[in-house]
N, C-alpha and C positions, 0 to 999 in steps of 0.2 A: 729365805731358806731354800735352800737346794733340791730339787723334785726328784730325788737318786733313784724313783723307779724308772724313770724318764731312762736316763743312762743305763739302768738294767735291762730294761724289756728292749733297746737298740742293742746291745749286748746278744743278750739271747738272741736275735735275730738273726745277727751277723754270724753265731755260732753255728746258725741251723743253715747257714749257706753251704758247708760242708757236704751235711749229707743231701742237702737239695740239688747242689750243681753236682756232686757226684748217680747221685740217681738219674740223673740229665743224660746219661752217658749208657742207660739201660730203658729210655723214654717210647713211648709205641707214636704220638703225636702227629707223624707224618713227618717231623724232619730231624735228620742228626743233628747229635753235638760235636763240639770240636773232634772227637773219638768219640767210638761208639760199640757199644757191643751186642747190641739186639735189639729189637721189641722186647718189654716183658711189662706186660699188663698191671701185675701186683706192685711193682716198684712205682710204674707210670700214677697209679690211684695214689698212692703216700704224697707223689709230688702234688696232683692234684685236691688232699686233704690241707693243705700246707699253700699252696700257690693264692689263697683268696683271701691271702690276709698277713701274711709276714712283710711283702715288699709296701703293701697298701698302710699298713702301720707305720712305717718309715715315715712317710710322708705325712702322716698326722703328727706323730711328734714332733716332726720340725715344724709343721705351722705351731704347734704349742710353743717350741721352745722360739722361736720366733716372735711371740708374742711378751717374752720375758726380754729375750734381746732386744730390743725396738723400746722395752722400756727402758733402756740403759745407754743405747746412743740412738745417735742420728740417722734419719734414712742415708745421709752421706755415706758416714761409719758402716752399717750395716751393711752398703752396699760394696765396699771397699774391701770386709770381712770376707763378703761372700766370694770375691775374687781370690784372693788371697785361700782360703779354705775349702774353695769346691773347683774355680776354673784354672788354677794351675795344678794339682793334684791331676784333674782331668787330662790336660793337654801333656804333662808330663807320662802319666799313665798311657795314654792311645799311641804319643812315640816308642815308649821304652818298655811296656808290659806286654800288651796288648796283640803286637804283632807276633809276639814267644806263640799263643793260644792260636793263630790263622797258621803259624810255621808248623806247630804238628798236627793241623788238619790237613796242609796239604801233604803233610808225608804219611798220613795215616790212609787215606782216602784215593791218593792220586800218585803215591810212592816216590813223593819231589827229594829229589836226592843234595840240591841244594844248601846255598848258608844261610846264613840269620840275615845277611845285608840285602841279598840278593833277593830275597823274602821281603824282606821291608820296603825297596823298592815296587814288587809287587804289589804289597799290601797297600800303599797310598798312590797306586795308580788303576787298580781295581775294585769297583762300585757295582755290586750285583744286587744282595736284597737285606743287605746290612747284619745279616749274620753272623758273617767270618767263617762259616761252617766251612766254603768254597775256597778258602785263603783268601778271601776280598776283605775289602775295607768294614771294618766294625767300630763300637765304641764297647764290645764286650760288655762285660760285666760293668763298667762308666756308663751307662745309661743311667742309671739313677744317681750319678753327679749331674751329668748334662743337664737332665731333666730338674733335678733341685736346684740346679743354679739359676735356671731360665724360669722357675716358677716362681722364685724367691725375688727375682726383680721384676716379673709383671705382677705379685699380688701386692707390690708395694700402691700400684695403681687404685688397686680396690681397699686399699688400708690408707691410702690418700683421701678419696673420695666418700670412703662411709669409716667414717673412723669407729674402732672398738668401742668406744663410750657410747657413742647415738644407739648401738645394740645391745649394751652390757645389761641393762634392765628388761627387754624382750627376751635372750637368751637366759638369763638367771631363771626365768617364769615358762618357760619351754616345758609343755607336758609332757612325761614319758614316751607315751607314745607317737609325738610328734619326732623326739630324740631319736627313736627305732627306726620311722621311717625317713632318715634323710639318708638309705642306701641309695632311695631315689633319684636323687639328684647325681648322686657318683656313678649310677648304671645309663643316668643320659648321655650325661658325659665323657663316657667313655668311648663315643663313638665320636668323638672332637678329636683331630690334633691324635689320630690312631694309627701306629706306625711297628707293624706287625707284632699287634697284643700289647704293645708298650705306651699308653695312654698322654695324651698333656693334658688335656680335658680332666679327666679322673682322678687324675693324681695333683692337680691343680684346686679343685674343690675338696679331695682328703686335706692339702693344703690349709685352705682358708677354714675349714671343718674344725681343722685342732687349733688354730689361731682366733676364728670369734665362740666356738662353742666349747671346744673339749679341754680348751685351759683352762675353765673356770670351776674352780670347784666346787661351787656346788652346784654344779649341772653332773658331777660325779657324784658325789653325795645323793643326788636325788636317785640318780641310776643307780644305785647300790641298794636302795629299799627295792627294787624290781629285780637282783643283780640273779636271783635266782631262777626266773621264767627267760630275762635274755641270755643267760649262760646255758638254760635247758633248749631255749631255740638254737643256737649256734651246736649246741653238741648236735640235736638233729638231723638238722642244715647240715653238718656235715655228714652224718652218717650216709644219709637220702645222697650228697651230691660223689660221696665219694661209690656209691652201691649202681648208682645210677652210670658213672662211667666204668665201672666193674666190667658193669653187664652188657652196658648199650654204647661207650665210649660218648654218652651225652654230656654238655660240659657247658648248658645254656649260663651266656651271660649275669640274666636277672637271679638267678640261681647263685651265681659263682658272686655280684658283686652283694645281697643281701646277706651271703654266707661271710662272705671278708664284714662288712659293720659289724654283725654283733660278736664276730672272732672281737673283732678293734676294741668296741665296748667291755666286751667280757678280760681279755687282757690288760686293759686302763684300769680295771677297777680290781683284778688281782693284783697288778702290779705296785697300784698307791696301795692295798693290803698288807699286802707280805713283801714287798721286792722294796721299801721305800726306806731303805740303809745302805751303811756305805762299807765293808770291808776290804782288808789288805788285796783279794781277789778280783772284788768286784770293780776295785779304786783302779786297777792294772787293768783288766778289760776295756774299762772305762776310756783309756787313754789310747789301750792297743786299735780299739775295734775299727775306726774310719783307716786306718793305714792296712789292717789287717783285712779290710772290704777290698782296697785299690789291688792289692796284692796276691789275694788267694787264687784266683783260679787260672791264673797263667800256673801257678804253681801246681795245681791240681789237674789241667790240661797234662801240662809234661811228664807228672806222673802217671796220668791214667793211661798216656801212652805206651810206655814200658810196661806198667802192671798188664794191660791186655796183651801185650808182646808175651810178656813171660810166666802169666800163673791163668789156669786153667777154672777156677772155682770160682761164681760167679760171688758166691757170701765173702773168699778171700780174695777176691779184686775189691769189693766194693768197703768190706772194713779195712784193706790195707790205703784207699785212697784217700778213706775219710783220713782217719788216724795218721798217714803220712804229710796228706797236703795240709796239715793240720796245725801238726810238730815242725816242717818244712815252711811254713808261712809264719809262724813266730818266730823262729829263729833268723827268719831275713830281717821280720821287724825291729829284731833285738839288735842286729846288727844298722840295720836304716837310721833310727834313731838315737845312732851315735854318731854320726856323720851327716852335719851340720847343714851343708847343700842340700844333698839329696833328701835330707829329713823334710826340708820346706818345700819342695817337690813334690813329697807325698803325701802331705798335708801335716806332719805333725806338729 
């Protein structure tokens, strides 16, 4: 049977990349985004109420859904899948997306009056700090392809070596609060394989996380009798981390990866609540959101371009960028998706 909150709460996620990478573009942090239009503190805390637990969810579900795949082929297959699904999407994205988002930083920033070629050139011959913010080489928004395709076949190693079953009876019997505490392990780890803020470490162990513990349900079942002390932790956790950079622009690590678990846990277990169906809406999401990842924020760069060009009001830049890169990235998907090459390019 099908886990549709699985495919919901990746949904939702993918949805909230809208107003996340548009508030990016009003970030205080110390470094712009592709466009930019100021500091502003109150926006930067939204990002930071939201940053310690949307992209870290990602990567739990796939080690979960992961662990359903694996049981239906072969590490062969699997790995075959994942080429096919994450590293041509990728390498098609960093040629053909990717560079659109470095072409209007540098007209935004440095007034390059230049074309899209001459840009691309650029862009796959300049390597500064992996940004793109300078017009140099990035993987944009493709970092969490990159990073899921290359976790996906190193934890085949540790799914080799200690297979699910030697732990399926350890983890089924895992105390609540042994559960809570394994932000532990994701806050060591995060200083592994750390490539400005963007983790392998980290995201490697949320990885194996959702593949030996959080697939199994009754390790949610059991968290759901507690569901109400660790959803009152995480509402805290956040208030404390988001008041805390308010005031002081503090944004410690152990803070930010404790507050993403019990975000994870507290979503997991609303999610198999109330999100665990499948409607005409949800079924369309469902299908749009990985295309509609690859896609969004070249869209949303080029618009934000123009919107700061042309409109004055910071609340009508920032709902016309949502609401536009929004409407503008479906309708490309609507159109991708009918064109049979470039559909397998970009993953669908």
């Amino acid at each position: 049977m099908r886990k549709h909150y699985l495919d919901n709460l990746k949904s939702f996620v993918i949805l909230l990349l809208f107003p996340v990478h548009t508030f990016m573009i009003w970030n205080d942090f110390g470094l712009k985004f592709y466009v930019w239009g100021g500091e502003n503190r109150v926006i930067s805390t939204l990002i930071v109420l939201i940053n310690p637990w949307f992209m870290p969810l990602m990567f739990v579900i796939a080690g979960i859904c992961a662990r359903f795949s694996l049981g239906k082929r072969s590490m062969k297959e699997f790995c075959m899948e994942r080429v096919k699904k994450l590293l041509v999407p990728f390498v098609a994205g960093t040629v053909l997306l990717v560079p659109v988002q470095t072409f209007y930083a540098r007209k935004f920033f440095f007034g390059y009056g230049g074309g899209i070629l001459e840009n691309l050139k650029y862009f796959f011959t300049h390597v500064t700090d992996f940004t793109g913010y300078d017009g140099g080489f990035t993987p944009g928004q493709l970092w969490f392809i990159l990073f899921l395709f290359l976790i996906s076949l190193v934890s085949l190693i540790f799914m080799k070596l200690l297979p699910y079953e030697r732990w399926e009876g350890f983890v089924s019997r895992m105390p609540v609060w042994a559960l809570a505490g394994l932000f532990v392990p994701v806050w060591i780890f995060y200083y592994l394989g750390n490539i400005g803020g963007y983790s392998l470490g980290k995201n490697l162990v949320l990885y194996l996380l959702g593949y030996y513990v959080l697939a199994d349900d009754r390790v949610l079942e059991r968290l759901k009798v507690h569901g109400k002390w660790i959803g009152t932790f995480w509402g805290i956790s956040e208030l404390l981390l988001g008041a805390a950079y308010y005031k002081y622009a503090f944004y410690g690590d152990l803070a930010v990866n404790a507050t993403g678990w019990f975000g994870i846990l507290s979503l997991l277990m609303l999610g198999k609540e109330y999100l665990n169906k499948e409607t005409a809406v949800t079924k369309y999401l469902k299908g749009a959101s990985f295309p509609v990842y690859v896609i969004h924020q070249s869209v949303l760069v080029a618009l934000g371009y123009y919107v700061l060009k042309g409109v004055d009001s910071l609340l009508l830049q920032a709902g016309i960028i949502i609401a536009g890169s929004f409407v503008v990235t479906v309708l490309c998907y609507e159109i991708i998706r009918r064109i049979p090459v470039i559909r397998k390019l970009i993953g669908i």
